[in-house]
Every structure is written in C-alpha cells, then in structure tokens.
N, C-alpha and C positions, 0 to 999 in steps of 0.2 A: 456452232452457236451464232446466233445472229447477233448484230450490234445492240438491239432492244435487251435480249441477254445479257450480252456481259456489261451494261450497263445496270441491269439489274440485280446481278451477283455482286458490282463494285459497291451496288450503292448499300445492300445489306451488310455487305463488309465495312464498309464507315459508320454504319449506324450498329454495331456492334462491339466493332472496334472503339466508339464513343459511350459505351456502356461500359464495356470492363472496369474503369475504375468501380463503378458502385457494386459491383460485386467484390472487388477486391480492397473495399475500402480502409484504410489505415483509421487504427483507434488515433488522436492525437495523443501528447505525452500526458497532459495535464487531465485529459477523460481519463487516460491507464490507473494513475495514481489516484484519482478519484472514484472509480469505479471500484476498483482493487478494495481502498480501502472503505467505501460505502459498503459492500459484502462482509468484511474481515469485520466489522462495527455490529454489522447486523448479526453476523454468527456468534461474538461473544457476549451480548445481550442476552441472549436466555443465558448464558451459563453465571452471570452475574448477578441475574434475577435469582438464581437456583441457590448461589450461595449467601443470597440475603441482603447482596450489593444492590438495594435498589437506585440511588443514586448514580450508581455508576453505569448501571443498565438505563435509565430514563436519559443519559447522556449520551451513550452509546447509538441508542435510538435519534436522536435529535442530530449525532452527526451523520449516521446514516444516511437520514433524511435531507439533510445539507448537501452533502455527496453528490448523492442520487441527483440533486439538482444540478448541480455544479458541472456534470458527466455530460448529462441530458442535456445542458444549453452547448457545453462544446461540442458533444455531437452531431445537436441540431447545424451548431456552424458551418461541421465539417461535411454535410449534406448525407447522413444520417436522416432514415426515416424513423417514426414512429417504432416501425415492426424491428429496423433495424437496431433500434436502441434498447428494445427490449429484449431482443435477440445477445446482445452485447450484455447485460443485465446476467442472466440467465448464465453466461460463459464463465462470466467471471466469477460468479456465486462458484461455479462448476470448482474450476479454478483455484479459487482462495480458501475452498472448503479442503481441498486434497493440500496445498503448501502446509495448511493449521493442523492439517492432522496427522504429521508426518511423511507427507507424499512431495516434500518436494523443501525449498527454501523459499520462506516467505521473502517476497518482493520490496516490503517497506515495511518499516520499523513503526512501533506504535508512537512512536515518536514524530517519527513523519507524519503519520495519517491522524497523531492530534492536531500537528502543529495545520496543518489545513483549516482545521474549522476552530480552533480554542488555543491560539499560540500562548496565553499564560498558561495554560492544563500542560503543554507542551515541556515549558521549559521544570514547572516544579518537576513534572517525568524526569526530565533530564539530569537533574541538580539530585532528585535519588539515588538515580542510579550510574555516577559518574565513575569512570574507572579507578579513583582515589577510593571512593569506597569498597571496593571491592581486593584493594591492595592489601598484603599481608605486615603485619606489621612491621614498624621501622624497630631493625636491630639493634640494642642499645651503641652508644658511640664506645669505639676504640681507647684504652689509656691514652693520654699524649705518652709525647716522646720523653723518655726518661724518669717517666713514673713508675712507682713502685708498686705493686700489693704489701701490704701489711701478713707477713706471717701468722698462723692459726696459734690464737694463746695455748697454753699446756700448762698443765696441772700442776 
C-alpha cells in the first residue's frame, strides 16, 4: 500500500471510530424511567377506559403525554435524533407491554411513575397502600404477670 492508502484507511478508521457512539448510544437514567413509564400509562388507559374509570384513564393519558416529552427533550440532549427517539419509543412500548403482562418484572412502581408527573396522586397511592395496611391483625395483649382468669361459673 502506498502512504495516500494507509492514510486513507486511518482516516476512515477515525471517522468511524467517531461514530460508534451514535450507534451505541446510552438511554440516560431520567429518559429510562420516563419513557418506561410514558408506555406503562399509555397501556393502562384503555383498560381503565374499559372499566368506566374514565378519570383515571384521561390522567393516564395527560401523563403519558408528560413523559413522552420529558424522554424526548433528554434524549434530544443526549444527541438523540428524531428517528432515534422514535425508535426508543417503539422499544420501550415493546418492553413494558411484556414486564405488564407477565413477561418479566416491572421496572418502576406506579408509584414511581406518578410521583414524576402528579407527586400529590403519588403520595395518596402511597398512604393506600402502606405496608401497615396490609398487616395482619395485632393479637390481643398477654395477661400481665400474676393475673388470673376467673373460673367458668357452674350450675
């Protein structure tokens, strides 16, 4: 090979080697959980329309759309195109449809993914379903010490 060669295979090698990131580009944390839960919001909209929740569904919808935006500008940050953000869209739908439907362990609690866009909706979630609630009851207290039962009367 001549010098004009291997000048011209180094120099496709740097300009390829200066590409691989965008093909391999990292979701950030704050798109993951955003995105995640923009999909998980959108998937149980219909089911909450279906059972006549429509309040909870037209909310569902509105964080979605929150999300969706929230994902979209840290992606854009993260030098994120268009196509690739849509592309990211799309995975995660993929994604959070299989964890909800028993294919896997959902990623973030609805708790989590209120407390993003609606942190009072967040905490009454929370304050329902505290683990006190869900405790068994407390067993009455012990006689003290040196107490007696009374004897069963008799005829």
């Amino acid at each position: 090979m001549t010098m004009r060669t291997h000048l011209a295979v180094l120099a496709t090698i740097v300009v390829l080697g200066a590409s691989a990131p965008a093909f391999a580009q990292a979701v950030p944390a704050d798109a993951n959980e955003a995105l995640w839960c923009s999909a998980a919001f959108t998937l149980v909209s219909p089911q909450a329309k279906a059972q006549g929740q429509t309040a909870a569904a037209d909310n569902f919808d509105k964080y979605s759309k929150t999300l969706a935006g929230v994902a979209s500008d840290s992606l854009k940050k993260a030098g994120f195109t268009d196509d690739g953000i849509k592309t990211q869209g799309t995975t995660y739908a993929d994604k959070v449809s299989k964890e909800l439907s028993g294919g896997g362990t959902a990623e973030f609690s609805v708790v989590d993914c209120t407390q993003l866009v609606d942190p009072v909706a967040a905490a009454s979630i929370q304050s329902a379903t505290t683990p006190a609630d869900n405790a068994p009851a407390a067993a009455p207290a012990a006689p003290a010490a040196g107490a007696t039962t009374p004897a069963p009367a008799t005829k």
